[in-house]
VONU-260727 format. One record per residue: x negated, y negated, z of N, C-alpha, C in turn. Coordinates in steps of 0.2 Angstrom, whole numbers. Atoms other than C-alpha are relative to their C-alpha. Layout:
<nodes>
n_x n_y n_z ca_x ca_y ca_z c_x c_y c_z
X Y Z X Y Z X Y Z
...
</nodes>
This chain:
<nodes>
n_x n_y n_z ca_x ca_y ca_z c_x c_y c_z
-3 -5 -3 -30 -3 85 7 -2 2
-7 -1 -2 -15 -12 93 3 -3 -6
-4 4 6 -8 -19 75 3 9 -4
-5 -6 4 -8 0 67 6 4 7
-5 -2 -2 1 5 82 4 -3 2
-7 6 1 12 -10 83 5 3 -6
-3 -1 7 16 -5 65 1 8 0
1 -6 1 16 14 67 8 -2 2
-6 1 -2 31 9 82 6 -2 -4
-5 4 5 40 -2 70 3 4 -4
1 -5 4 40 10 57 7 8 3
-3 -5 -5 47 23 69 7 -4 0
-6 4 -3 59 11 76 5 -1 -7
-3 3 7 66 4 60 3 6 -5
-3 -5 5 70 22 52 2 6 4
-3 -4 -4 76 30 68 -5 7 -1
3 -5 1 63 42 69 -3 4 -5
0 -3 6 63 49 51 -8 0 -2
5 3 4 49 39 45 0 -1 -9
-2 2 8 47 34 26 -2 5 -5
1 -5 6 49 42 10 -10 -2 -4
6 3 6 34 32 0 -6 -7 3
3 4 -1 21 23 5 -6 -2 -7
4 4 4 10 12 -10 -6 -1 4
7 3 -4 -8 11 -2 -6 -1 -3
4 4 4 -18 -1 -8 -7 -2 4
7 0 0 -35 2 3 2 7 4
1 -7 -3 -33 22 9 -6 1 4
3 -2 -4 -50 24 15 0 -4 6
-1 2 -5 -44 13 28 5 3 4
-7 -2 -3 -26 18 32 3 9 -2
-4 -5 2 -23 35 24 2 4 7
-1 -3 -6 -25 44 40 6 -4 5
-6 3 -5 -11 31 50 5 1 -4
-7 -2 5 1 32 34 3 8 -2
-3 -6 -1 2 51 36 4 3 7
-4 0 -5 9 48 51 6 -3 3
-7 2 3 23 38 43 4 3 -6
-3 -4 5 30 48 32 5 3 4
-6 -7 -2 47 58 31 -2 5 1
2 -7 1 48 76 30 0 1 -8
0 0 6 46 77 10 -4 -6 -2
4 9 0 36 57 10 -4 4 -5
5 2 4 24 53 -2 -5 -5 0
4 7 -2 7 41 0 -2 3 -8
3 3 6 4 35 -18 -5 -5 -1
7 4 0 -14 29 -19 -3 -3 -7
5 4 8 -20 14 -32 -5 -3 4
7 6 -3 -33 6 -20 -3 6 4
6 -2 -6 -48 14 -11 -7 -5 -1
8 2 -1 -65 6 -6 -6 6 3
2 -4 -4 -72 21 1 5 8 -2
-2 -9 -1 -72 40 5 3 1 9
-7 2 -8 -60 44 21 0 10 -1
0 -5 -1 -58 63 29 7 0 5
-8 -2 -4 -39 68 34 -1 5 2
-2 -5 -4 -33 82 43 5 2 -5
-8 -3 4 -22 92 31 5 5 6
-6 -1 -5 -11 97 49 4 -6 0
-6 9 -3 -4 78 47 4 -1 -9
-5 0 6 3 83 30 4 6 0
-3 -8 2 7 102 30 7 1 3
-6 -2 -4 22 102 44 6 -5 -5
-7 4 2 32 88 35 -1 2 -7
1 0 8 26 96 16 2 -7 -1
2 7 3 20 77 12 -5 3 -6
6 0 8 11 73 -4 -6 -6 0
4 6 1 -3 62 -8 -4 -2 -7
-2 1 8 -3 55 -24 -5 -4 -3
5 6 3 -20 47 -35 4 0 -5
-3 1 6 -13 36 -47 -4 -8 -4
5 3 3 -24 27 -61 4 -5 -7
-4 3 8 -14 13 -72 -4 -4 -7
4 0 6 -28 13 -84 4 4 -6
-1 -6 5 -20 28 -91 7 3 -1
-9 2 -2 -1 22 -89 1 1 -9
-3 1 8 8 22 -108 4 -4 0
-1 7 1 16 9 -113 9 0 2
-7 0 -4 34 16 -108 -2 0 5
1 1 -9 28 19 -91 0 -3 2
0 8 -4 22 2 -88 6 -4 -1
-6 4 1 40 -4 -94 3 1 5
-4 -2 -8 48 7 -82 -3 -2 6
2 1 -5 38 3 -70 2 -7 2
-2 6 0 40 -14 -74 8 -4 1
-6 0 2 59 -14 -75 2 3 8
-4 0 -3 60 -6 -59 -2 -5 9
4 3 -4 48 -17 -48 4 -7 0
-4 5 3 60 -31 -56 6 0 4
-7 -3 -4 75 -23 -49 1 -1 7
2 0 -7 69 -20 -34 -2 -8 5
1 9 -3 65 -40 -30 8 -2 -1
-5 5 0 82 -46 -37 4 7 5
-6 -3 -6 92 -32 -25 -3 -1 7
2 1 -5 81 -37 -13 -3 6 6
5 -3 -5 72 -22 -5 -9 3 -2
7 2 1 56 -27 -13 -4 -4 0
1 5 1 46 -39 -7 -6 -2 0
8 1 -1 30 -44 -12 -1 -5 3
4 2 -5 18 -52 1 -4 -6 -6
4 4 5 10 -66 -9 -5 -3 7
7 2 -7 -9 -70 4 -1 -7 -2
4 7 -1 -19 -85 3 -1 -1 -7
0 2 9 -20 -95 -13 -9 -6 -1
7 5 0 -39 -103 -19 2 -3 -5
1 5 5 -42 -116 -32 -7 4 -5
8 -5 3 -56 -111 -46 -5 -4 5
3 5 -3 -65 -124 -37 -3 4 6
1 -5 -5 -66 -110 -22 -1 5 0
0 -11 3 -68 -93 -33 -4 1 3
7 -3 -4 -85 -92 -23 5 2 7
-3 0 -7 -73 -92 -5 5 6 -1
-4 -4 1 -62 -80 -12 -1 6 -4
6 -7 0 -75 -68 -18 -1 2 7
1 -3 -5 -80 -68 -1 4 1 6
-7 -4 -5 -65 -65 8 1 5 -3
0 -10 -1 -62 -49 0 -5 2 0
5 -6 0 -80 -42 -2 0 -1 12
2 1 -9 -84 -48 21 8 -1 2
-6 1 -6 -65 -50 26 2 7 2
-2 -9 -4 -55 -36 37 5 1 -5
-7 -1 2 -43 -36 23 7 -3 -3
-6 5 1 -29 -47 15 7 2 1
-7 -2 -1 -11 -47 18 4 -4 -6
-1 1 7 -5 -48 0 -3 -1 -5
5 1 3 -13 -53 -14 -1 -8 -1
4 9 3 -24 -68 -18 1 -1 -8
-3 5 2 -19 -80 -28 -6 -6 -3
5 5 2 -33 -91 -40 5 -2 -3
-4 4 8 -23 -106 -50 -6 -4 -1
2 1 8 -30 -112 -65 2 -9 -1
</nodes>
């Protein structure tokens, strides 16, 4: 509890109240309900990860007309994933993209890094198996 409200704070603080346009949530049935309480007036939470089913409050989207967005990149087109790719690109070299790289295993550990995601609270970035 005090880590989402340290980061709700933050969030708050860092955008003078406004809160943010776009949130990427990559485990929703954990966070969907704190990330609609980051959002601008207009925001959007764009969901590729869930492990679960989760029950919100459509009063913590309706005042700020927020959106909530399922997105499936099985069923991406081949321009899409360019643009996509082109613009996630952009966004590292101008520097307000930054990917979080977690813990890195060895093959030799793929069993410990199975079970950190299936029993952990959750990773902060992505894991990393080299080869």
């Amino acid at each position: 509890m005090y880590l989402i409200l340290n980061l709700t704070l933050s969030v708050k603080d860092y955008t003078d109240g406004q809160g943010v346009d776009v949130i990427i949530e990559m485990l929703s049935n954990v966070n969907l309900s704190n990330d609609l309480q980051l959002l601008a007036t207009g925001g959007r939470v764009t969901i590729v990860g869930c492990r679960g089913s989760i029950e919100i409050n459509p009063r913590d989207i309706m005042p700020k007309e927020s959106s909530i967005i399922g997105v499936a990149f099985g069923t991406i087109t081949e321009e899409d994933r360019l643009e996509s790719a082109a613009a996630f690109f952009a966004g590292m070299e101008m520097g307000w993209l930054k990917p979080v790289v977690g813990p890195e295993y060895t093959l030799e550990n793929v069993a410990q890094a199975h079970e950190d995601i299936i029993k952990g609270p959750g990773t902060m970035g992505k894991m990393i198996l080299t080869i």
